[in-house]
N, C-alpha and C positions, 0 to 999 in steps of 0.2 A: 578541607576538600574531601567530597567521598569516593571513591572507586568503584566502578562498577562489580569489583568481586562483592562486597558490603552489600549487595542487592540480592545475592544470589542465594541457592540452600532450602528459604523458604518462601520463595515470589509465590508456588503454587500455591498453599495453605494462605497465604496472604491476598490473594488473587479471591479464593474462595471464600473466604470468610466477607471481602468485602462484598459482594455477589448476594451471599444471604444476607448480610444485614441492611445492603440496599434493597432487597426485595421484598424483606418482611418488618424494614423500621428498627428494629434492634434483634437483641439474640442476646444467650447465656452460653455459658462452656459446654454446657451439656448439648447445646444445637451445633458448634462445630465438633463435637463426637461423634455426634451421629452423620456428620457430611464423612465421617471415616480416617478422618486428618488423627493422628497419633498425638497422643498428650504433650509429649515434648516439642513436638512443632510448633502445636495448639499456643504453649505458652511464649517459645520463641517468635513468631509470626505476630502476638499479639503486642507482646514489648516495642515491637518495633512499629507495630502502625499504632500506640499510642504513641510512642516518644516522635513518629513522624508527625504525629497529629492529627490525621486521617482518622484515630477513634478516638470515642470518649466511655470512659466508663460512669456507670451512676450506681445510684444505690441500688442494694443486693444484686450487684453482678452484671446489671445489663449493660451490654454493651453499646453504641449508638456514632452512626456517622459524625466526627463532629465537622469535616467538611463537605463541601458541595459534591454530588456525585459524578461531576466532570472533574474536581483536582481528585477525587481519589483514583478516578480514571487514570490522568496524565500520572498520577506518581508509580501508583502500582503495578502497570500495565504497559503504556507506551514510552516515558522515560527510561524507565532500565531495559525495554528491550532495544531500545533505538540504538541508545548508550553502546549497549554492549555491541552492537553489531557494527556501528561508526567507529568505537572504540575511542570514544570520546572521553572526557579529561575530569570532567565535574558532574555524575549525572545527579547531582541533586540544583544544580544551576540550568542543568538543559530542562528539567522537570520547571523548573521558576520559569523559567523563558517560555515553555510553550503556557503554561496557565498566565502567563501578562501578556504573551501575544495574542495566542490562539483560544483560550478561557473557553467556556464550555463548546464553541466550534467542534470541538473535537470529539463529538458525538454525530457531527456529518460523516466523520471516517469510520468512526463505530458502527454506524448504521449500511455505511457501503458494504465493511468486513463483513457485516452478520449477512447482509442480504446474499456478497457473494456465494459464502459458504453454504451459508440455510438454501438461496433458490436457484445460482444461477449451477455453482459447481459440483451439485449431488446429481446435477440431470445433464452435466457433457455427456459423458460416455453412455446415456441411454439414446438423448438426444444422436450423438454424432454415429454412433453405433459404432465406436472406435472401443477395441480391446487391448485395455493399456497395462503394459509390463509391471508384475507389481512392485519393481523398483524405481520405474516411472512413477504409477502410483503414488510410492513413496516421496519422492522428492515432491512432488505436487502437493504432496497434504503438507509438509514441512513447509513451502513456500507459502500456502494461500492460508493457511490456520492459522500462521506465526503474523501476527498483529504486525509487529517492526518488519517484519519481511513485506508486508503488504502496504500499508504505508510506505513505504521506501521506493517499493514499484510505480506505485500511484501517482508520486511529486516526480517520476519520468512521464509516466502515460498523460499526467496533466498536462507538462507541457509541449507535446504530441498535440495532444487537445488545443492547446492555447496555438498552436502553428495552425492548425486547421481553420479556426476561424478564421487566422490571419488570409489565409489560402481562397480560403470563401470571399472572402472580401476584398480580394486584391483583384484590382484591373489588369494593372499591369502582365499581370501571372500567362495570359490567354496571349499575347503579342506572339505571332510568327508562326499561331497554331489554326488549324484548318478548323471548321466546327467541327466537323464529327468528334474530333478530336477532345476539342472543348466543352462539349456536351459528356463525354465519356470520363473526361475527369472531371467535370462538376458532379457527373452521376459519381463514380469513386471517393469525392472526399465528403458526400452524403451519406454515402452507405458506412463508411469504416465511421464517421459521426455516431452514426445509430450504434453501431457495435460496441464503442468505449462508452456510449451512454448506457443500454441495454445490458452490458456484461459486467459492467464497472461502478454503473453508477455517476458517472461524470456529468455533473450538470455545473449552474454556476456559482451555487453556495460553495458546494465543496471544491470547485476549480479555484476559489479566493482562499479558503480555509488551506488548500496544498501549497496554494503559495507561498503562504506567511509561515507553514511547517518548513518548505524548503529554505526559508532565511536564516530559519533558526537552527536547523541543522547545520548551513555551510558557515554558520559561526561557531558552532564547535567540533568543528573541522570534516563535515561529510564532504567527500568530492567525490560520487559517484561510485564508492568503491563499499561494498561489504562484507564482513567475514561472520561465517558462521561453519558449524557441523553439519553433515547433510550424510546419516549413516555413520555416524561415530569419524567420518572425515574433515580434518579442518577445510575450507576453502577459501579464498579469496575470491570475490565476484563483481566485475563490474555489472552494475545493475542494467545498463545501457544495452550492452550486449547479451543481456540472459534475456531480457527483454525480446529481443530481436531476433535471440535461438528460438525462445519460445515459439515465437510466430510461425519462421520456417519450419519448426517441427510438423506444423500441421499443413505445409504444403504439400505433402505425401497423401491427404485427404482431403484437402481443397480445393488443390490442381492451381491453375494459373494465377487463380482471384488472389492465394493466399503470398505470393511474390507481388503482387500490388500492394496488399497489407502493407508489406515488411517495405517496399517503395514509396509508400505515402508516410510511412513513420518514419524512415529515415530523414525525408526533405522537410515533414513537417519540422522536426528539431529546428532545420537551420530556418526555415521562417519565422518561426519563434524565437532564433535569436537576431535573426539582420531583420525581419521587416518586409512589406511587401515589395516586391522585385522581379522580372520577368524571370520563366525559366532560363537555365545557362543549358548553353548545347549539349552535354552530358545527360541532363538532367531529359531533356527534349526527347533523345535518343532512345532513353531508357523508359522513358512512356512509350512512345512510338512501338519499340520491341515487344511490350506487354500489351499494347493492344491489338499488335496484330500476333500476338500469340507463339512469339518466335523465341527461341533458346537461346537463354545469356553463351 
């Protein structure tokens, strides 16, 4: 069994080395020198993604992928950070598990991370013309850059996602509601649709791909909860409800719309887990209040 400490020390130099040799087909020592990685690293980082397998050396020195570049993905990048954050028991068994579940899929999530960061999250604050504190700031980059942190948010907002369709497609849902009524939440769970696609990336490759990551995590024991550093602070965090801060943080900017958000993610959960169903009188109230605009 390995422990997630066994991952730690040289992921970055390991991280990078994989990066140029997938990008330029092999490399020599003298190419991770010049990425600025220190000799000692250089050789510890390289030990270890030979003996993991992830490289191969050949003659005079070069070095060369010898697996595919989704398991070098899932070992060196989303296993040990998952691991560590779930605090999970074997990350060299969650690392197996996501390459015989999930196998190269797991470039639909790479490709959501890179868009978020690269297009969607470098243009909020010019977009929203919001001036954000830059220990706000901080946590936001810690959340959205950290791969396992983002992933982990994802396999929540997906099944947000997966209640909405439900929602979309339930009859039942409209029983006891006026039309204006029903016109204004069908218009609401189209728009917040667009948003988790547009912002996220949410469509149905990677809604199937979060799936099968979320099995594989609550078999090595995710239940909603993760810990990490956030400013040299440990924390524990249910993901659910950072989720759910998030949203209302920006009803200070959004004004009403962004309490429907955070009201259409809460009930979508529970669709996605019972099924389509009409609304329950709580649930009625609580739309009614937000469409006409009235204070919880």
């Amino acid at each position: 069994m390995i422990s997630r400490d066994n991952f730690q020390g040289v992921e970055t130099a390991k991280k990078q080395i994989i990066k140029y040799v997938s990008e330029h087909g092999s490399a020599r020592w003298t190419d991770f020198e010049k990425l600025g990685i220190p000799k000692a690293t250089i050789s510890r980082a390289l030990r270890s993604l030979l003996r993991e397998g992830i490289l191969a050396k050949e003659e005079r020195g070069v070095y060369v992928l010898k697996i595919s570049s989704y398991k070098a993905l899932i070992q060196s990048e989303y296993a040990p950070r998952i691991c560590d954050l779930i605090e999970c028991d074997d990350v060299e068994s969650l690392a197996n598990d996501l390459m015989k579940i999930v196998s190269d899929r797991i470039i639909y999530i790479d490709e959501a991370h890179n868009y978020f960061i690269n297009e969607y999250l470098k243009s909020v604050e010019t977009f929203s013309q919001i001036r954000l504190d830059p220990i706000i700031k901080e946590v936001f980059k810690v959340f959205y850059e950290d791969k396992g942190v983002f992933t982990i948010v994802m396999l929540e907002l997906s099944k947000v996602f997966e209640g909405l369709l439900v929602m979309e497609k339930c009859d039942d849902i409209v029983l006891g509601l006026k039309e204006d009524v029903v016109n204004k939440l069908k218009e609401s769970i189209a728009v917040v649709k667009k948003i988790y696609t547009e912002i996220f990336g949410l469509k149905e490759e990677i809604i199937n791909v979060l799936k099968d990551v979320r099995e594989v995590l609550r078999k090595h024991g995710y239940k909603g909860i993760i810990k990490l550093k956030i400013l040299a602070f440990p924390l524990e965090l249910n993901i659910n409800d950072v989720v759910i801060s998030s949203l209302s943080f920006f009803t200070h900017y959004l004004g009403s719309y962004a309490e429907s958000v955070v009201f259409l993610y809460k009930i979508s959960l529970r669709y996605q887990e019972e099924g389509c169903r009409p609304l329950s009188s709580k649930e009625k109230e609580e739309l009614l209040r937000l469409i006409s605009g009235q204070k919880p």
